[in-house]
One Martini backbone bead per residue (centre of mass of N, CA, C, O) as a GRO file, in nm:
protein
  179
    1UNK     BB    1  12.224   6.644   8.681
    2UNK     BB    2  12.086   6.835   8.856
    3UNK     BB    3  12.061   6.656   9.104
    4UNK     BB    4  12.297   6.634   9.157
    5UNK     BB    5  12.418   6.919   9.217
    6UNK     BB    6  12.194   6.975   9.423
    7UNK     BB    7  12.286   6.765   9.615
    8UNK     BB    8  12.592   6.852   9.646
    9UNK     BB    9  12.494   7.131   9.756
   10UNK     BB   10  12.359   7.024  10.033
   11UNK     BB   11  12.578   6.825  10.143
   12UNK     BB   12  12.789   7.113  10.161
   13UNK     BB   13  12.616   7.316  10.325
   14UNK     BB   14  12.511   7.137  10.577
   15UNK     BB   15  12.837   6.950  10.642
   16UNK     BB   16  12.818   6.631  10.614
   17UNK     BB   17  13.039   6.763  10.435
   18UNK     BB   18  13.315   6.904  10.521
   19UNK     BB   19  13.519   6.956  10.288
   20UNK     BB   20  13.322   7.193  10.188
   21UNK     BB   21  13.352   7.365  10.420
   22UNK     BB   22  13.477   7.663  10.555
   23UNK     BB   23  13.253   7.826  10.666
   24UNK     BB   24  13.107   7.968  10.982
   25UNK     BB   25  12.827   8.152  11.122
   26UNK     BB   26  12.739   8.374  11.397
   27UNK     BB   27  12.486   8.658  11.434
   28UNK     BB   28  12.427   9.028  11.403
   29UNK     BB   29  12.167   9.265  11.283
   30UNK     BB   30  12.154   9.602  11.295
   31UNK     BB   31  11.867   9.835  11.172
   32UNK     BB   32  11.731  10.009  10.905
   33UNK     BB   33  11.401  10.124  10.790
   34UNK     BB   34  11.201  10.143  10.511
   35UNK     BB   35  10.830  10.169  10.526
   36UNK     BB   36  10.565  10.005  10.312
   37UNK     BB   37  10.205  10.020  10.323
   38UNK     BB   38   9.927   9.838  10.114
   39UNK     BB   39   9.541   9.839  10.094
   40UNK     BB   40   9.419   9.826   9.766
   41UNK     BB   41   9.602   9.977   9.636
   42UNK     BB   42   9.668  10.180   9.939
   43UNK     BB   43   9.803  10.375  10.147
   44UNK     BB   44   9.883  10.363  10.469
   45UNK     BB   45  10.198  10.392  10.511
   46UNK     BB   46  10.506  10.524  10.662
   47UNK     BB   47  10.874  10.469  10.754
   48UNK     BB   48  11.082  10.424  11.045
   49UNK     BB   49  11.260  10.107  11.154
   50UNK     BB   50  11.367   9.859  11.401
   51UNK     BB   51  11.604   9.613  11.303
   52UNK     BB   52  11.638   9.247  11.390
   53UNK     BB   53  11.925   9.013  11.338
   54UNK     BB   54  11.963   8.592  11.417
   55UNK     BB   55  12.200   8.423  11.266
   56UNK     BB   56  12.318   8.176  11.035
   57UNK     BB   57  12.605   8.057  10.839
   58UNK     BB   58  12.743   7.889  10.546
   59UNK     BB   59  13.028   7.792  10.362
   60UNK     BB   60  13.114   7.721  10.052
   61UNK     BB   61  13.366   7.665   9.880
   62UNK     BB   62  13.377   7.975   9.733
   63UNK     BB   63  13.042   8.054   9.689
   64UNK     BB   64  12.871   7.964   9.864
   65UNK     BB   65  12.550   8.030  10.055
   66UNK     BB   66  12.364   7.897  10.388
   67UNK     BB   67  12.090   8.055  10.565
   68UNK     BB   68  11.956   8.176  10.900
   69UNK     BB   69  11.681   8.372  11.023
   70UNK     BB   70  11.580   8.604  11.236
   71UNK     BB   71  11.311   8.851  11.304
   72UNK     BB   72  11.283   9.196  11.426
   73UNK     BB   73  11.030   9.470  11.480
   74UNK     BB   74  10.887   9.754  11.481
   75UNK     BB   75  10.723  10.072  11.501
   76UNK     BB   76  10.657  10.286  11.285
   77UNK     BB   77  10.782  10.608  11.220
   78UNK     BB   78  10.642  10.867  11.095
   79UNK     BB   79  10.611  10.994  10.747
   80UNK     BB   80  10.333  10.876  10.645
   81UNK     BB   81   9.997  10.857  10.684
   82UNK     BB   82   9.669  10.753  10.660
   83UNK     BB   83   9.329  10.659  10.628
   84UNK     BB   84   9.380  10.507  10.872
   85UNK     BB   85   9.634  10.407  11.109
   86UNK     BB   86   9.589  10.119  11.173
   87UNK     BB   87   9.746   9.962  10.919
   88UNK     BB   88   9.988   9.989  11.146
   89UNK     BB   89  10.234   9.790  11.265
   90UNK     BB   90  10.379   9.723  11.597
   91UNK     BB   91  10.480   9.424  11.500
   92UNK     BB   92  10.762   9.220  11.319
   93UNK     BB   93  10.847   8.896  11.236
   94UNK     BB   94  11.060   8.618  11.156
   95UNK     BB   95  11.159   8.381  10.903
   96UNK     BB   96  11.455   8.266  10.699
   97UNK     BB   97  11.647   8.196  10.371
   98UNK     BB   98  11.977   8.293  10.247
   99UNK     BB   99  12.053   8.247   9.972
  100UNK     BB  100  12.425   8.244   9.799
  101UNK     BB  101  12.702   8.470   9.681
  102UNK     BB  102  13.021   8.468   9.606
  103UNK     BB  103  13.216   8.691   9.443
  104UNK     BB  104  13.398   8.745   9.686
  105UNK     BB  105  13.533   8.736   9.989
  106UNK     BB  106  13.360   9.031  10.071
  107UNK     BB  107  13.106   8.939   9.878
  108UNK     BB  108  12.734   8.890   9.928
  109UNK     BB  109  12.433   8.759   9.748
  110UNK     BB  110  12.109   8.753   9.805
  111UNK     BB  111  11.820   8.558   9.925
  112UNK     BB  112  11.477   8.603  10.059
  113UNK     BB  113  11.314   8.331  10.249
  114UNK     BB  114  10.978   8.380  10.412
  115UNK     BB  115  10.826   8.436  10.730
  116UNK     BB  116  10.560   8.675  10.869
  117UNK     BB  117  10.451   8.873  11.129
  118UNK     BB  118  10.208   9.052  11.257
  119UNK     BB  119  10.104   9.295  11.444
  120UNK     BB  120   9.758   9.497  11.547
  121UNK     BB  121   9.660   9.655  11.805
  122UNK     BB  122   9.366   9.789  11.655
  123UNK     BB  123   9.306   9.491  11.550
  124UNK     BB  124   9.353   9.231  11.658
  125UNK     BB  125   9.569   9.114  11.437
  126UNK     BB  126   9.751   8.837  11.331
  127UNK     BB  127   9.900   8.806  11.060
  128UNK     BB  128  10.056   8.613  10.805
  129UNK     BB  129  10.333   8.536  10.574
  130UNK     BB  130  10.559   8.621  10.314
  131UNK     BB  131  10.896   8.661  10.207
  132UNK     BB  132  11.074   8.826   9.964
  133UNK     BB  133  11.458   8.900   9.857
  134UNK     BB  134  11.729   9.129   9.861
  135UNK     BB  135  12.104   9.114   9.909
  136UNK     BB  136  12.420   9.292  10.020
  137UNK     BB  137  12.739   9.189  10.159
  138UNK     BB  138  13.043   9.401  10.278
  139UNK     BB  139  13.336   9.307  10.399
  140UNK     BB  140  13.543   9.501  10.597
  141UNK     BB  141  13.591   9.426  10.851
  142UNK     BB  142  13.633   9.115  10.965
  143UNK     BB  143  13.341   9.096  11.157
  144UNK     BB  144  13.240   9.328  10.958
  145UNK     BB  145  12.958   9.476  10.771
  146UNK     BB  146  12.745   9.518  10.526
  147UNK     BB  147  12.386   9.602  10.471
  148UNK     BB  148  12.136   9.583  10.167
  149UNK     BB  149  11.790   9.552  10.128
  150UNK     BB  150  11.478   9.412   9.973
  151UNK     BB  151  11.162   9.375  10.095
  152UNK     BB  152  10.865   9.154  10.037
  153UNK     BB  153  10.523   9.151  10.190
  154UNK     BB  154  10.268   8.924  10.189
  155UNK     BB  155   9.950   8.862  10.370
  156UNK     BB  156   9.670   8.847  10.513
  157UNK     BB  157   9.369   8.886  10.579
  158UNK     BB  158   9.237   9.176  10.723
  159UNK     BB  159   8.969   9.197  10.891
  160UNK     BB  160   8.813   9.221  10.573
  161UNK     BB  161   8.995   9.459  10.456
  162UNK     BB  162   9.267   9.330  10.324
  163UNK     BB  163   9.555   9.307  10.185
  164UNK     BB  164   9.925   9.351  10.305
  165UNK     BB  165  10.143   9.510  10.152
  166UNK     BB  166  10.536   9.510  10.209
  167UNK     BB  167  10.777   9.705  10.211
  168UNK     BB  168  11.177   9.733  10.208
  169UNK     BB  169  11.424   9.929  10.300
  170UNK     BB  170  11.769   9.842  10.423
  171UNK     BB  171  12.019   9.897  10.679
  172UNK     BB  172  12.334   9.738  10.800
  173UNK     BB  173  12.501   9.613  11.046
  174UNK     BB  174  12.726   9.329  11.073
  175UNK     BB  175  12.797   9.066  11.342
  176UNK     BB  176  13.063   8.816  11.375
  177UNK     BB  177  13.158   8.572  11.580
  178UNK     BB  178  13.230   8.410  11.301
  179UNK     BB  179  13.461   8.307  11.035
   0.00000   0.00000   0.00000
C-alpha cells in the first residue's frame, strides 16, 4: 500500500500525470544568513552572509510540492572569528530537493535535502558535503513569498585538519515568475 501511494505522488509531483499538478513555478530567492562553522567541535568562524537561490517547483493536488534549488553564498562577513581565521569558506555553492506541504494556500513548509561545496581560499581545498534543513515559505502578495530556514551543512575532512560542520539560519524574500 505505501508503495502505491508513493508511486501516486511521485508520478503526479513529476508531472506525468498533468491532472493532479496544479501549479508549477520557476523563482528567485535572494536571502541573508547567519552562518556558524565548527571543526572538531571547536567554533572556526560566525558571520554574516549572502545567499542567492534558483529554484523551480510544481504543487500537487492540493497539499504536496516537490523542487529544486541551486544555491550560491559569499564569504561570511565577521562577527566573531576563531584562530586561526583560515577555516572560514570563501564561497558556498550547490543543489538540493525540496520536499513540501502546503498547510494552506499560502504557507508551505518543506524540507532540504541536498550537496553543498565550499572554497578555502586560505587551504586551498574545495570540500564537498550534504546539507539538510527546513524552512517554511510565506505567500503574501502574488508573486512574492516570505522565507525562513535552519541548514544544517557537514563537509569532507579538510587537508587533515578535521570535518567542518556548519550551522544557518536565513530569512529571504522569494519571487516567482510564474504561479
Amino acid at each position: 500500500m505505501l508503495k502505491k501511494i508513493i508511486g501516486i505522488f511521485i508520478i503526479g509531483v513529476t508531472g506525468v500525470y498533468l491532472a493532479f499538478a496544479t501549479t508549477a513555478s520557476i523563482y528567485f530567492a535572494p536571502s541573508s544568513a547567519y552562518q556558524s562553522g565548527f571543526i572538531g567541535g571547536c567554533e572556526t568562524y560566525e558571520g554574516i552572509t549572502c545567499k542567492l537561490g534558483l529554484g523551480a517547483g510544481v504543487r500537487a493536488w492540493t497539499f504536496a510540492y516537490l523542487g529544486v534549488e541551486g544555491f550560491a553564498s559569499s564569504k561570511p562577513l565577521n562577527v566573531k572569528s576563531g584562530d586561526p581565521d583560515i577555516y572560514k569558506p570563501s564561497s558556498i555553492y550547490g543543489f538540493s530537493i525540496l520536499p513540501g506541504y502546503y498547510f494552506d494556500d499560502n504557507v508551505l513548509g518543506y524540507a532540504r535535502l541536498g550537496f553543498a561545496y565550499a572554497n578555502f581560499s586560505n587551504l586551498d581545498a574545495k570540500p564537498r558535503g550534504y546539507n539538510v534543513g527546513a524552512g517554511v515559505d510565506w505567500c503574501f502578495y502574488n508573486h512574492l513569498s516570505l522565507r525562513g530556514e535552519y541548514n544544517y551543512t557537514r563537509y569532507n575532512d579538510i587537508s587533515g585538519t578535521g570535518t567542518l560542520n556548519q550551522n544557518e539560519v536565513f530569512a529571504g524574500v522569494v519571487y516567482r515568475l510564474t504561479t
